[in-house]
DRENSE-667472 format. One record per residue (C-alpha): residue number from 1; residue in three letters; x, y, z. Coordinates in steps of 0.1 Angstrom, whole numbers, plus 2048, in hexadecimal, padded with zeros to 3 digits. Each point is the difference from the previous one (the first is absolute). Layout:
// residues N
- NUM,Ala,X,Y,Z
...
//
This chain:
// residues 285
- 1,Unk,457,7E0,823
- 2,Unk,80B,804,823
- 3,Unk,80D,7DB,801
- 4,Unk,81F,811,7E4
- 5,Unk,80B,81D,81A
- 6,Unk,7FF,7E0,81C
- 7,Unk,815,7E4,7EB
- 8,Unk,81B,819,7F8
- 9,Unk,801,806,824
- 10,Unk,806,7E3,80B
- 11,Unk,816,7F3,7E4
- 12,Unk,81B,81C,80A
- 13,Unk,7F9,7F8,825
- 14,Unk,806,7D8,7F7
- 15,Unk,821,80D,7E9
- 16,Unk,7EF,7F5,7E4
- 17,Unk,805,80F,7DC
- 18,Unk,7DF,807,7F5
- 19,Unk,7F4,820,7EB
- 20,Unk,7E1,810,7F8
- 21,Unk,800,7EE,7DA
- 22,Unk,806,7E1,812
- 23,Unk,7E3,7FF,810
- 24,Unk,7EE,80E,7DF
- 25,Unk,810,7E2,7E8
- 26,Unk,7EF,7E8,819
- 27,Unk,7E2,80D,801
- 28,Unk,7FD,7FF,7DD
- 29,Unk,806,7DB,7FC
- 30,Unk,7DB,7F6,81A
- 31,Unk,7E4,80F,7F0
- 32,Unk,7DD,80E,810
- 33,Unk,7F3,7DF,818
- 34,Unk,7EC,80A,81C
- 35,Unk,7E6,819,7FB
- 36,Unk,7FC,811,822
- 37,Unk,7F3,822,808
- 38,Unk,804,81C,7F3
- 39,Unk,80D,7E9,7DC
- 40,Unk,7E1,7E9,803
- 41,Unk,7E0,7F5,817
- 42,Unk,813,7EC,818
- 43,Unk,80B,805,828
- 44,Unk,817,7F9,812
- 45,Unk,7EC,7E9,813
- 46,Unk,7F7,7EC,7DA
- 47,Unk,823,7FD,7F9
- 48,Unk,809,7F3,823
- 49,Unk,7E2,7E3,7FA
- 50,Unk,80F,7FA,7DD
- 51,Unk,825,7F4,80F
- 52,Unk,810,821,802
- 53,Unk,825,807,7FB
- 54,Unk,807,7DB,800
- 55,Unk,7E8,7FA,7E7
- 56,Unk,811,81C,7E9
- 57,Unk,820,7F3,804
- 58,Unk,7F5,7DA,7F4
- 59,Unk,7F4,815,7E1
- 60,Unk,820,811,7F8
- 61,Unk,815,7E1,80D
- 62,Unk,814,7FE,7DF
- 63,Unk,80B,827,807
- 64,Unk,80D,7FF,81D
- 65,Unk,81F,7EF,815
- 66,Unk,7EB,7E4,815
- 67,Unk,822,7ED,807
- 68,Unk,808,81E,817
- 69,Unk,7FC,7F1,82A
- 70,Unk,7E5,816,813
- 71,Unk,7FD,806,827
- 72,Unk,7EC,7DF,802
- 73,Unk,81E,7EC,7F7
- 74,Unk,7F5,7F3,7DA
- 75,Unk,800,814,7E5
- 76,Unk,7EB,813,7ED
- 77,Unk,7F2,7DF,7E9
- 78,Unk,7FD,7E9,81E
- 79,Unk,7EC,81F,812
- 80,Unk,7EC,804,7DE
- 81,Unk,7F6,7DD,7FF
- 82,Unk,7F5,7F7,821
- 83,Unk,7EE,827,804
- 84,Unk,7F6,80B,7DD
- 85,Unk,7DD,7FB,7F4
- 86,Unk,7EA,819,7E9
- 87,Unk,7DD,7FD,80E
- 88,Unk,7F4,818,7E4
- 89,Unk,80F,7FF,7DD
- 90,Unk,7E6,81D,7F6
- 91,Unk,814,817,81E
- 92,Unk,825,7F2,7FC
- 93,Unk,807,7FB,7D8
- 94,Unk,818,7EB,7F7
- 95,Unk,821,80F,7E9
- 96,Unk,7EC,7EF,7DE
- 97,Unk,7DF,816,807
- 98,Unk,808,81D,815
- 99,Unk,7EA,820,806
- 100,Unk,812,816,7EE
- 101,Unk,824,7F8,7E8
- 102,Unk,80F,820,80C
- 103,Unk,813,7FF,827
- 104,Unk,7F3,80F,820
- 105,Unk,81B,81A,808
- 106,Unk,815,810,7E3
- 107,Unk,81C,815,7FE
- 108,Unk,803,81F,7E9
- 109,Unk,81A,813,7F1
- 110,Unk,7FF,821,7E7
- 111,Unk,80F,81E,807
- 112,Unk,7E7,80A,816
- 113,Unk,80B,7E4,817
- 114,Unk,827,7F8,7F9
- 115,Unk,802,7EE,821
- 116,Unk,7DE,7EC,7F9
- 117,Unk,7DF,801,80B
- 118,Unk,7E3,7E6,80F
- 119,Unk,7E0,7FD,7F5
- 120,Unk,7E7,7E0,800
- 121,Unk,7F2,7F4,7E1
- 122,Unk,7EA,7E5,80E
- 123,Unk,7EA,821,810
- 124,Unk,803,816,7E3
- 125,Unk,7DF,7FE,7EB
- 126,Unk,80D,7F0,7DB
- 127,Unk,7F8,81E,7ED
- 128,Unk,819,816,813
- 129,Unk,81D,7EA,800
- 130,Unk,809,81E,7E4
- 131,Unk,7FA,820,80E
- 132,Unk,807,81F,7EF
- 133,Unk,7F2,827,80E
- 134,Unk,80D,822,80E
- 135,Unk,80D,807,820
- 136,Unk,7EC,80D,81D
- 137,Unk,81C,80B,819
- 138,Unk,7FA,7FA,82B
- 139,Unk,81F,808,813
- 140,Unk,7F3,7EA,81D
- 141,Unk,7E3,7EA,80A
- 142,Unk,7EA,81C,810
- 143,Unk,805,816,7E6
- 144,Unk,7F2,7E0,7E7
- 145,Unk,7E2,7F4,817
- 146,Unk,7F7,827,802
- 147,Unk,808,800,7DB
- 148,Unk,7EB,7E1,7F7
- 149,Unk,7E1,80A,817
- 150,Unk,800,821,7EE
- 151,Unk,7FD,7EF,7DE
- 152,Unk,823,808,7F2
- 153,Unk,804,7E4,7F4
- 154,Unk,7F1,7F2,7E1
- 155,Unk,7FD,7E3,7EA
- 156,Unk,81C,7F9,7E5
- 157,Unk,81C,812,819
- 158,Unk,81E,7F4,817
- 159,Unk,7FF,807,821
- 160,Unk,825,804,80B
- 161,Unk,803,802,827
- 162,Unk,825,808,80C
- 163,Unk,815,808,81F
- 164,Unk,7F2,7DF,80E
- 165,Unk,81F,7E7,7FE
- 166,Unk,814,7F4,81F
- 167,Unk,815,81F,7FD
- 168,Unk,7E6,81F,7F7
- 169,Unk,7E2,7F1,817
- 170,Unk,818,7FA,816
- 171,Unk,7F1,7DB,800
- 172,Unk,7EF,7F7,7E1
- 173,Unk,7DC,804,80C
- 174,Unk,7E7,7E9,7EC
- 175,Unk,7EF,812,7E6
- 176,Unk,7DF,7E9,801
- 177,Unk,7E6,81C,809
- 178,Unk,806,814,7E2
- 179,Unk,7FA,7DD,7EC
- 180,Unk,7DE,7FA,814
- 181,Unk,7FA,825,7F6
- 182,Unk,802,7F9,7DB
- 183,Unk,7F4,7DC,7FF
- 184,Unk,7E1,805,813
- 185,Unk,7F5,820,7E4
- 186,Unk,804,7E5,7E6
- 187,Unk,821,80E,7F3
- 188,Unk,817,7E3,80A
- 189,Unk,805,7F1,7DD
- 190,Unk,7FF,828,7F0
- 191,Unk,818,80E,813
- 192,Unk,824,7F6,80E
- 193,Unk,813,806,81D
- 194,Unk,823,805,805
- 195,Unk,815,805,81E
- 196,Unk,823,7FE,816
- 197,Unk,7E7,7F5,819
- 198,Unk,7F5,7D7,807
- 199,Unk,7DD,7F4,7F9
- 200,Unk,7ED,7EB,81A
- 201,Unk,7F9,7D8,7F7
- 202,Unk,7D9,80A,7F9
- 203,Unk,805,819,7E2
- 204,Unk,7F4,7F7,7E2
- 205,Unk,7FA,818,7DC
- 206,Unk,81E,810,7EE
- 207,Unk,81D,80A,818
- 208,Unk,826,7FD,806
- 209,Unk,816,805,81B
- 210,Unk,822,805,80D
- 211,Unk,80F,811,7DF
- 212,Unk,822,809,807
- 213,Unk,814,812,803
- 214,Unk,7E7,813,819
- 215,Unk,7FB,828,7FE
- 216,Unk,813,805,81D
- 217,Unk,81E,7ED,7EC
- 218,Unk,7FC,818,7EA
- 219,Unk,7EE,7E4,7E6
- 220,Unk,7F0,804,7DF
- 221,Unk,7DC,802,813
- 222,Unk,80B,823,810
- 223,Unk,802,80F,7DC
- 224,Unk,7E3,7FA,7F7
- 225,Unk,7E1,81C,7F6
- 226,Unk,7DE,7FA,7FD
- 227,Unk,7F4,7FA,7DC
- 228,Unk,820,7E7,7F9
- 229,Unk,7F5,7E3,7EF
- 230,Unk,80A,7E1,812
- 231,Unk,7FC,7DB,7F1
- 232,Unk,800,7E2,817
- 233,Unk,804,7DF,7EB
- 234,Unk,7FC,7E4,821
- 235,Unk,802,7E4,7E4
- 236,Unk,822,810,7F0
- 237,Unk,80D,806,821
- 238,Unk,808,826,7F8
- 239,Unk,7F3,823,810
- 240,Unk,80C,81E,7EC
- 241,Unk,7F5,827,7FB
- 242,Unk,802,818,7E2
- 243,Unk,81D,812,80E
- 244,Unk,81F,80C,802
- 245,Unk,80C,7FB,81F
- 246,Unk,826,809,7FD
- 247,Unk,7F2,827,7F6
- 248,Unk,7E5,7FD,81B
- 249,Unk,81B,7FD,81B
- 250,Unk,814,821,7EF
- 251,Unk,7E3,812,804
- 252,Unk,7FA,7F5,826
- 253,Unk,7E1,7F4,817
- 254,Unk,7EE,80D,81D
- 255,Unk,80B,7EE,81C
- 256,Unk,7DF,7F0,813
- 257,Unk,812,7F1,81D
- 258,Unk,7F2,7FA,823
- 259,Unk,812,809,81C
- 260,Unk,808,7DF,815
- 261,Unk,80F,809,828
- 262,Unk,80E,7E0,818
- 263,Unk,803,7DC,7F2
- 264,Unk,7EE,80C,7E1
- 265,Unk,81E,815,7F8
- 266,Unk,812,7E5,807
- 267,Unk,7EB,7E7,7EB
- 268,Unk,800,814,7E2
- 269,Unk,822,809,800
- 270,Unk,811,7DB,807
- 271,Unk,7E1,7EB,7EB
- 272,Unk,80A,7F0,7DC
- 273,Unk,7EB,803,7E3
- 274,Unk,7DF,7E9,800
- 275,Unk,811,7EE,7DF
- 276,Unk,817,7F3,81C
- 277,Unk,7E4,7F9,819
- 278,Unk,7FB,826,80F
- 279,Unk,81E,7F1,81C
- 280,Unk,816,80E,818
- 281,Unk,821,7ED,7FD
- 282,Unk,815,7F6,81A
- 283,Unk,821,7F4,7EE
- 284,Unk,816,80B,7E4
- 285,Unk,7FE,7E8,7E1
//
């Protein structure tokens, strides 16, 4: 999930015009190939054996632009056919007989998540690719580690963490140790998490990240009370709540903000949304 925050990055750094559905549309078009930990058995190590990257990218040859010239001087084909070679068909599937038909990152949209938000179906146990429960409300991680530990949380409900994103953290602060929590009392296909906040690489059970806008932009995620009911639908694409959002915002929200002092302030105040990468730009468009 992190890999969307760093491609948008660098796209607006390389002046390139690439969006956060950009990167969602091709996604969807490589299905699940390599399961590694935490979406299958395999290591790091396994897939390095089994040809690695190269090896990937002979699978999904007819998907991407091989005629493009890399830093060795030929181009992706020639490189591809002198360095590709898939040691272990059972670790890297080919396109015909993948893990899993659905993608490894996905973006969603709803009205919970007008800007979009990440998740990653190829960790996310099948049966809660459509999750439906109440929300449990943690203005912050501490608040839902100390929340979790003290068993507020409980199966069929949506954990929403917010006032994580690159703006309300200040710095998007991974969001994986409430995750671990869950997943590790057997509740990471029962519940689901949501958050502003970024996942690390390893999570695995029911969970999405970066909804914007963020709380501190004053997104739908700030309005929210515990008991909404929330439905994530990764294979529709969509994350919405039973609510009103328009007549939440007349009636106001507590503000949960953390004071931020020195290059913080300056961070949070000069940062873009993550569904632009979480940047700081440096030139008018």
């Amino acid at each position: 999930t992190n890999a969307v925050l760093h491609m948008l990055a660098i796209a607006y750094e390389a002046h390139v015009d690439f969006t956060l559905d950009d990167f969602g549309a091709a996604a969807s078009e490589v299905p699940h190939l390599v399961a590694m930990i935490p979406a299958g058995p395999y290591t790091l190590l396994d897939f390095y054996e089994a040809g690695g990257v190269q090896a990937v990218m002979k699978e999904i040859e007819s998907r991407i632009a091989t005629s493009c010239i890399t830093c060795t001087g030929s181009t992706v084909a020639e490189n591809l056919e002198k360095y590709a070679h898939n040691r272990n068909s059972e670790l890297i599937h080919s396109l015909d007989k993948p893990v899993h038909q659905w993608s490894g990152i996905a973006i969603l949209h709803g009205n919970l998540a007008p800007e979009g938000a990440v998740t990653k179906p190829s960790a996310i146990p099948a049966e809660a690719h459509k999750f439906t429960g109440k929300a449990v409300i943690f203005e912050n991680e501490q608040d839902a580690l100390e929340g979790i530990r003290a068993l507020k949380v409980k199966e069929g409900q949506v954990v929403v963490i917010r006032n994580e994103g690159p703006r309300g953290g200040p710095g998007m602060p991974e969001q994986y140790k409430a995750m671990k929590l869950l997943v590790g009392m057997k509740l990471g296909s029962k519940v689901c998490l949501i958050t502003d906040g970024r996942f690390s690489g390893s999570n695995n059970g029911c969970f999405v990240g970066h909804i914007c806008p963020e709380a501190y932009d004053d997104g739908p995620i700030k309005y929210l009370r515990d008991g909404d009911t929330i439905t994530i639908d990764v294979d529709k694409g969509t994350i919405n709540a039973d609510v009103d959002f328009e007549a939440r915002r007349a009636e106001g929200a507590r503000s949960h903000e953390s004071k931020a002092e020195g290059y913080l302030y300056h961070y949070r105040h000069s940062c873009e949304s993550a569904s632009r990468g979480a940047l700081i730009k440096t030139r008018d468009e």
